[in-house]
N, C-alpha and C positions, 0 to 999 in steps of 0.2 A: 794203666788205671786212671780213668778222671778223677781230679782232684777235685774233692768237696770242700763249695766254698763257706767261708764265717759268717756265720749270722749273726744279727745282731739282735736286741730285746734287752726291756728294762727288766733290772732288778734289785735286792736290797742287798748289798755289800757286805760283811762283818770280816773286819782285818786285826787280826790278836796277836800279842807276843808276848813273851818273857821276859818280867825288868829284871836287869842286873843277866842278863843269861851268861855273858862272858865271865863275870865276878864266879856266879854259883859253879861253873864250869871249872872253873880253877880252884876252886875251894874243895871240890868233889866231885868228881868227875862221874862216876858209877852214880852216886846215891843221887846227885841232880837230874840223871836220866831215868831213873827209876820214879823216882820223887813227877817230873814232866808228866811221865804213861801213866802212873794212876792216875795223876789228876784228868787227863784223856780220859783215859776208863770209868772212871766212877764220876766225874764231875760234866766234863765237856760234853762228851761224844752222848750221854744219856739228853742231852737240853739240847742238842743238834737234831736229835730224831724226835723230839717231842714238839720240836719248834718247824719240823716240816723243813731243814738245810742241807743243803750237800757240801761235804768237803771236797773243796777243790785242789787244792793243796798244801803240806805241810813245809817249811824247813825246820829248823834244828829248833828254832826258839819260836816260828809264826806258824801263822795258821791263815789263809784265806777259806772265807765259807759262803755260801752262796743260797738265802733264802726268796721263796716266794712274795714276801710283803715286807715293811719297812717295820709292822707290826711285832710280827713273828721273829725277826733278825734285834730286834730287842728284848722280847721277851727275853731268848735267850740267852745275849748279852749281860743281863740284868740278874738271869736265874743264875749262870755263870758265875758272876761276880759276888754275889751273897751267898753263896754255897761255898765260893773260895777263901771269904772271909772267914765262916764257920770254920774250915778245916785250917786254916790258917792259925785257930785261936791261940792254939797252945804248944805252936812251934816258935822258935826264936826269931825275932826279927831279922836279923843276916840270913836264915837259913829259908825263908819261904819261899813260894813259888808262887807270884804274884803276876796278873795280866793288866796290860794296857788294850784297853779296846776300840775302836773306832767302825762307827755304821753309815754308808750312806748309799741313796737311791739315785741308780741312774743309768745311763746306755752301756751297756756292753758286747765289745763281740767275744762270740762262742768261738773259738779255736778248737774242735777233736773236745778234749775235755778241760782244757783251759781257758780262761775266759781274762781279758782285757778292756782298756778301754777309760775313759774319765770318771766310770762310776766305782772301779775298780781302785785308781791313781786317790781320787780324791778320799776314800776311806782309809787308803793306807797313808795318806797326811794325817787326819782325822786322829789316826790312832796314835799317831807320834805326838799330838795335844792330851792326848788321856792322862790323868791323873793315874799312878799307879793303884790296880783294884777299884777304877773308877769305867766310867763308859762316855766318850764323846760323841754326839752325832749331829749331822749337817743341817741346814734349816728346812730341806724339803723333808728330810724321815719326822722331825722335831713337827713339821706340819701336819703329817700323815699320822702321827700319835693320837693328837685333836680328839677326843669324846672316844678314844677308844683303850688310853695304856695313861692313866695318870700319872706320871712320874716327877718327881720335886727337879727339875734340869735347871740349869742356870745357863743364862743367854751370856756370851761372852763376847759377841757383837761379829763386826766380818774381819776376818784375818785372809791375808795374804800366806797363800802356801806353795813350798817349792814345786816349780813346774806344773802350777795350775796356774792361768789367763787372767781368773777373775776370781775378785775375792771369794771366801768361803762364810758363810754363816755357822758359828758354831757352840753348838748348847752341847754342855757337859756337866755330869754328877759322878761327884769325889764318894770315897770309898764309904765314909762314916753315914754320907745320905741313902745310897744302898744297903746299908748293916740295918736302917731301920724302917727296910721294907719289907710286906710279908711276900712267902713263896708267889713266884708267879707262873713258874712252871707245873700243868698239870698232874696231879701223880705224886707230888713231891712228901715222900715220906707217908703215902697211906694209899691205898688201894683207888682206881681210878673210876668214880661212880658212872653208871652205866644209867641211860633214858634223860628224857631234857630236861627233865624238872627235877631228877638228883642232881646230874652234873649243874646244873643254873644255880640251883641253890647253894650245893658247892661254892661255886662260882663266886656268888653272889657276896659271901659272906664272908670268903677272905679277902673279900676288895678295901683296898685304904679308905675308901669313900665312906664303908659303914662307921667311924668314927665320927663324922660329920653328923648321923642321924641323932636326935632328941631318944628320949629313953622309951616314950609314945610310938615312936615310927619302927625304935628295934622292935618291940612287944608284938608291934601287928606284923611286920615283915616277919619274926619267929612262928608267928598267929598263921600266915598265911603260906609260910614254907611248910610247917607240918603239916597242915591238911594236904595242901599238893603232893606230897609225899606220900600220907596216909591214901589220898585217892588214887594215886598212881599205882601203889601197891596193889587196893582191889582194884582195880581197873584192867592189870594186864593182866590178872589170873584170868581174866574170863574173853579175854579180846586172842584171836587169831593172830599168828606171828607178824601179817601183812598188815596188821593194823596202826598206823603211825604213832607215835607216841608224841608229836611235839606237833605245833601249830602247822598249818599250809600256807604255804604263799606260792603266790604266782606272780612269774614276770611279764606281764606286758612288752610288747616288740617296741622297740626306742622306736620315737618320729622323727623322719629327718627333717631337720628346720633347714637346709642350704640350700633350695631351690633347687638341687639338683637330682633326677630321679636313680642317676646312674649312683648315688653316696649311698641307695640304700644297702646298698651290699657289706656296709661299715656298722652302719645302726644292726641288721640283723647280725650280726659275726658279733658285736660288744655284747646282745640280748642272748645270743645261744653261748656263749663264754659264760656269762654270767649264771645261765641254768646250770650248765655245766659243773661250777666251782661250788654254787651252793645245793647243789645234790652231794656232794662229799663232806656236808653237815649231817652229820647221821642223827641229828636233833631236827632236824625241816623236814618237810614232807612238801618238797618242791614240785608243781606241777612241770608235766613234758610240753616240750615244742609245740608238739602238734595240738596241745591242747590250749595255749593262748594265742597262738599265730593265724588264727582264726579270726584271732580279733585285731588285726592289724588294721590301721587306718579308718577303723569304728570307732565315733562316739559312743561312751555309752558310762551308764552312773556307775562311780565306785563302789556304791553298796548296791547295787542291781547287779553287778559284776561276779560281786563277792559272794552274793545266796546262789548266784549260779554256777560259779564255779565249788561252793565249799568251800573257799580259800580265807580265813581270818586278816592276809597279808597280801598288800598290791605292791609290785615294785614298777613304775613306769619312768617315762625320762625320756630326752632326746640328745640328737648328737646334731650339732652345726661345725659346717668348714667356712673357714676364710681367710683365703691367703696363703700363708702357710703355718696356720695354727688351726687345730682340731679343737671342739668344747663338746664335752661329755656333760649330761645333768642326769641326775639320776633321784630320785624320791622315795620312798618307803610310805604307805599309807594305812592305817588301818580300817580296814574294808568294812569292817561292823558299825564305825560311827563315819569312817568318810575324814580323820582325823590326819592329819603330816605329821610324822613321827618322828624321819629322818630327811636330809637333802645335802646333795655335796655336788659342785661343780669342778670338773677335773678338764682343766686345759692342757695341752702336749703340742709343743712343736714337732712337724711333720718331716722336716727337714734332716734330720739328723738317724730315723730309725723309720721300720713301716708300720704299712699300716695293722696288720698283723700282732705283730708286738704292741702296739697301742691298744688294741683291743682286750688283748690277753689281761695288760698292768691295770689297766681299769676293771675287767671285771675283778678284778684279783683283789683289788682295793675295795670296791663296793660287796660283793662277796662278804670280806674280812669285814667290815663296818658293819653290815643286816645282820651276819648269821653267826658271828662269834658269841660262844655261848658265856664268857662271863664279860663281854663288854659291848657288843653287838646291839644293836637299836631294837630286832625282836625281844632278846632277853629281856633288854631292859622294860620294854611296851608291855612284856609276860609280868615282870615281878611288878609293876605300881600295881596292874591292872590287880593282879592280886590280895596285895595289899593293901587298896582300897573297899576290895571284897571282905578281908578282915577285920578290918576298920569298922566297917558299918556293921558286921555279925559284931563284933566287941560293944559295940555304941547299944545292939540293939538287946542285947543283955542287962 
């Protein structure tokens, strides 16, 4: 039989253990192992599937898991570690079942169902820096958070770690700064609201960020989530199953900016990726291929685009090589006023992974950035646009 060879591809890391695991093991051996599986059962394994991870493997006291985005591999990290706290309240300090956690993004190869490699190596350093019941992670995840997972981390600058080359950048948050974050996992403790503008609203309101707002801003945001709500309600009684419930948007085919005609094969593969990833937002109502590929290598107006597709949302962008470094750019527009709502430029050296996996990690990130429903650049474009709609109904009372 031919051996199938490893491949390689980015992705986001989370490497966990058991502090004191030797100690609790001696102390009680039965009731430490019992005591580990719940926490699995009821804690872990529920924010691993909620978070979109695969476990890759266990031992006695670790755990390697393997998510899609640097986004998601914290989430759950983070739901993890506040929900350990909670069950942890009113056990005795020698007796708990505490994690040290470490996250970070980067090349992997795929071995059968194990997986290897520096992005692998460098998370399980990471996690041997963790405060116990805390979370540390690298400076690339720490950048890929950026406007999408506010988290209070603390920069503890580059450290040299065993059997890695080059320093490591490393932000980490201690136990007591996660005890006073709200849930981030969806679901967590109440039924999971269904259509874009319950879940958004959801979303929207257990975000840390609504602390921040004047007493004004909550009033019409509360102003402008209940009507959304109230109208979504009559709205679906009377609309066909097929009928979207959340905004449109279309991606535009990336330009390739390299002078070269043979690259286009990169630019289309990151554009249908990217359709791809956010058609599994069941909140978008994302146009098909065939229907903006049409307009490849067209000029043409962002709001002349957008009455003709039906689309509220434009994603366009290009991709340049040179050398051996790839740059991806990508934009978010909305189509009604012609307004940039969002932009993120993702460079990747080529040298180390293909181009395949390049294409995947980027749309995967851009993806997560547009279309996450409580942190996402649509969400967010949905609730002001709203809430300035409330605004002025309030004003004009």
């Amino acid at each position: 039989m031919q051996e199938v060879a490893a491949q390689r591809h980015l992705a986001a890391i989370l490497v966990a253990d058991v502090v004191g695991y030797s100690r609790l093991m001696g102390l009680d051996e039965g009731e430490t192992l019992r005591e580990i599986k719940a926490a699995r059962r009821e804690v872990v394994d529920p924010s691993i599937r909620a978070c979109h991870g695969r476990v890759v493997k266990t031992t006695g006291d670790g755990i390697l898991i393997e998510f899609p985005s640097a986004v998601e591999a914290v989430r759950c990290a983070v739901s993890v570690q506040r929900a350990m706290g909670e069950r942890n309240a009113d056990i005795p300090a020698d007796r708990r079942i505490e994690f040290r956690v470490g996250v970070h993004q980067g090349d992997i190869v795929v071995d059968g169902d194990d997986i290897f490699g520096d992005g692998v190596n460098v998370a399980a350093r990471l996690e041997t820096l963790s405060d116990p019941g805390g979370v540390c992670v690298s400076g690339r995840v720490h950048e890929d958070l950026a406007g999408r997972l506010d988290l209070p981390f603390e920069d503890r600058g580059e450290q040299q770690v065993k059997n890695i080359a080059r320093p490591v950048r490393v932000y980490g948050m201690e136990r007591a700064a996660i005890a006073g974050l709200p849930a981030l996992s969806a679901g967590e403790g109440r039924p999971v609201p269904t259509g874009f503008l319950q879940r958004f609203g959801a979303a929207v309101l257990a975000r840390p960020q609504a602390k921040w707002l004047g007493l004004t801003a909550v009033l019409a945001a509360v102003v402008a989530l209940t009507s959304l709500l109230v109208w979504q309600g009559f709205d679906r009684s009377g609309l066909s199953a097929t009928q979207p419930r959340g905004p449109t948007l279309a991606v535009l085919p990336l330009d390739n900016l390299s002078g070269d005609a043979s690259q286009d094969f990169f630019s289309d593969g990151v554009s249908e990726a990217l359709i791809t990833d956010l058609s599994r937002y069941d909140d978008l109502n994302v146009l098909a291929r065939n229907t903006t590929f049409v307009f490849k290598k067209k000029a043409a107006d962002i709001q002349e685009l957008g009455r003709r597709l039906k689309a509220q949302y434009i994603i366009e962008g290009s991709t340049r090589r040179a050398g051996d470094q790839i740059s991806v750019t990508a934009q978010l527009i909305d189509a009604r006023t012609g307004a940039h709502l969002w932009a993120q430029t993702y460079e990747r050296p080529i040298a180390s992974t293909n181009l395949l996996a390049i294409q995947d990690d980027v749309a995967r990130q851009v993806a997560a950035a547009v279309g996450d429903v409580a942190t996402g650049a649509v969400a967010r474009a949905e609730f002001r646009a709203r809430a300035r709609q409330a605004d002025c109904r309030a004003f004009a009372l």
